[in-house]
Each structure stands twice: as structure tokens, then as C-alpha cells.
C-alpha positions in Angstrom: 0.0 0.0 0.0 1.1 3.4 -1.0 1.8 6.5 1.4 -0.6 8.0 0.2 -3.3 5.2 0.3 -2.2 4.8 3.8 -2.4 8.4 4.9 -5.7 8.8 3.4 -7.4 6.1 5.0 -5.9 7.3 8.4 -7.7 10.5 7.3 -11.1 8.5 6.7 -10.6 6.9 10.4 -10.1 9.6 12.1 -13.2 11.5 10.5 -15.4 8.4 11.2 -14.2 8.8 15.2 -15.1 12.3 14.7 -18.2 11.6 13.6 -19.1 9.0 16.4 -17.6 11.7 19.0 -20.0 14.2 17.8 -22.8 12.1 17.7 -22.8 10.8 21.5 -20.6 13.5 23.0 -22.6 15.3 25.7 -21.3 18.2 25.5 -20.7 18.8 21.9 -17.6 21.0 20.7 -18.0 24.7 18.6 -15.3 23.1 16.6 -14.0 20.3 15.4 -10.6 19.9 13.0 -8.7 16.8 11.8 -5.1 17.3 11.9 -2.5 15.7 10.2 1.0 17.2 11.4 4.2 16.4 8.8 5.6 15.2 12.6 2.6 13.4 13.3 2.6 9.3 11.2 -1.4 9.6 12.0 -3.9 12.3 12.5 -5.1 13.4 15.7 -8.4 15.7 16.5 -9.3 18.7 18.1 -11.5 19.2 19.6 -13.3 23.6 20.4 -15.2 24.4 23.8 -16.2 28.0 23.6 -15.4 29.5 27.1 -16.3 26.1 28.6 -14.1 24.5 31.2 -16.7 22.5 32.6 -17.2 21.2 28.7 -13.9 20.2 28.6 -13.9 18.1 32.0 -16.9 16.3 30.7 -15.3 15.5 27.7 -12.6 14.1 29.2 -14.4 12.2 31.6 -16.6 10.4 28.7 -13.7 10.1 26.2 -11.5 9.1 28.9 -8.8 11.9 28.4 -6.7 13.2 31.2 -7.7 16.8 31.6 -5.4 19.5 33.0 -5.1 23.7 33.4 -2.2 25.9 33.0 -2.2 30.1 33.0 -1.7 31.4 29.2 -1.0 35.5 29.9 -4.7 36.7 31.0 -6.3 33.7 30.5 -6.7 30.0 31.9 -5.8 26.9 29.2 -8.1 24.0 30.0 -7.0 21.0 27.8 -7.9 17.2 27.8 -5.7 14.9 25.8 -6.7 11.3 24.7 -7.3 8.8 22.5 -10.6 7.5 20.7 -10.6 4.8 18.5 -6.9 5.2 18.1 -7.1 8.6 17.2 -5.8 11.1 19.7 -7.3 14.2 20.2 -6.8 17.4 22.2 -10.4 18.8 24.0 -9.5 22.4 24.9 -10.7 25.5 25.8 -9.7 29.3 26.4 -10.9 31.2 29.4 -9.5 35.3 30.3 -8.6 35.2 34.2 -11.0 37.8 36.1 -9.6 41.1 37.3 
């Protein structure tokens, strides 16, 4: 099988775990992207919560992803990494810090 051939039905995978994710997620994302980084050998999601920590947590309790929180400048990163069907994704979300 050919790179290509390969890479593309990594791509079809990962869009088919997308689809399954989006379908019996409870708290469904305001984006979704498949990523295929040149560093990357398979494609990975990620996954949008609009100023929704508590989105992200549930996500990663569902999904199974290990959720953490780190201070970007003025706001608080919330970000759950995992792995669905074999295909890793990245559940995140942005939140500015109060005053």
C-alpha cells in the first residue's frame, strides 16, 4: 500500500471517530478539525469548547482523556488529551482570568 493510500485512510478513520464523538458526545464542541501534522505518522483531533471549562472536563471524563489547566498571559488553558478509536485528540478550551 502506497503512502498515500495509507495516509488517506488514516484521514477517513479519524473523521469516522469524529463523527461517532460528535454524535454521543454530551457536551458537543463549537469546533472540530482533523489534523495531520508532517511530525505526526497519523492524524489526531481537536476538539473547540467556547469559554467552557466544565465542557472540557466532561469531555474528558466520557472520552477518557486526562484533563489539565495551565495560565496562558490573561487567561486559563483547559485541555484534555486522549485517544478515541486510536485517534488522539486534544479537547481544549480558552478562558480570560477575572480582574
Amino acid at each position: 500500500m502506497s503512502y498515500d493510500q495509507t495516509r488517506r485512510e488514516a484521514y477517513v478513520a479519524a473523521v469516522a471517530a469524529a463523527g461517532r464523538i460528535v454524535a454521543t458526545a454530551e457536551a458537543v464542541p463549537t469546533s472540530l478539525d482533523v489534523e495531520f501534522l508532517s511530525s505526526d505518522d497519523q492524524p489526531s483531533l481537536r476538539l473547540y469548547f467556547h469559554l467552557d471549562v466544565a465542557a472540557v472536563e466532561q469531555f474528558a471524563k466520557q472520552f477518557g482523556g486526562c484533563c489539565t489547566s495551565e495560565v496562558q498571559g490573561a487567561s486559563d488553558y483547559t485541555s484534555a488529551l486522549g485517544e478515541f478509536e486510536g485517534v488522539g485528540f486534544t479537547a481544549w478550551t480558552l478562558v480570560e482570568r477575572a480582574a
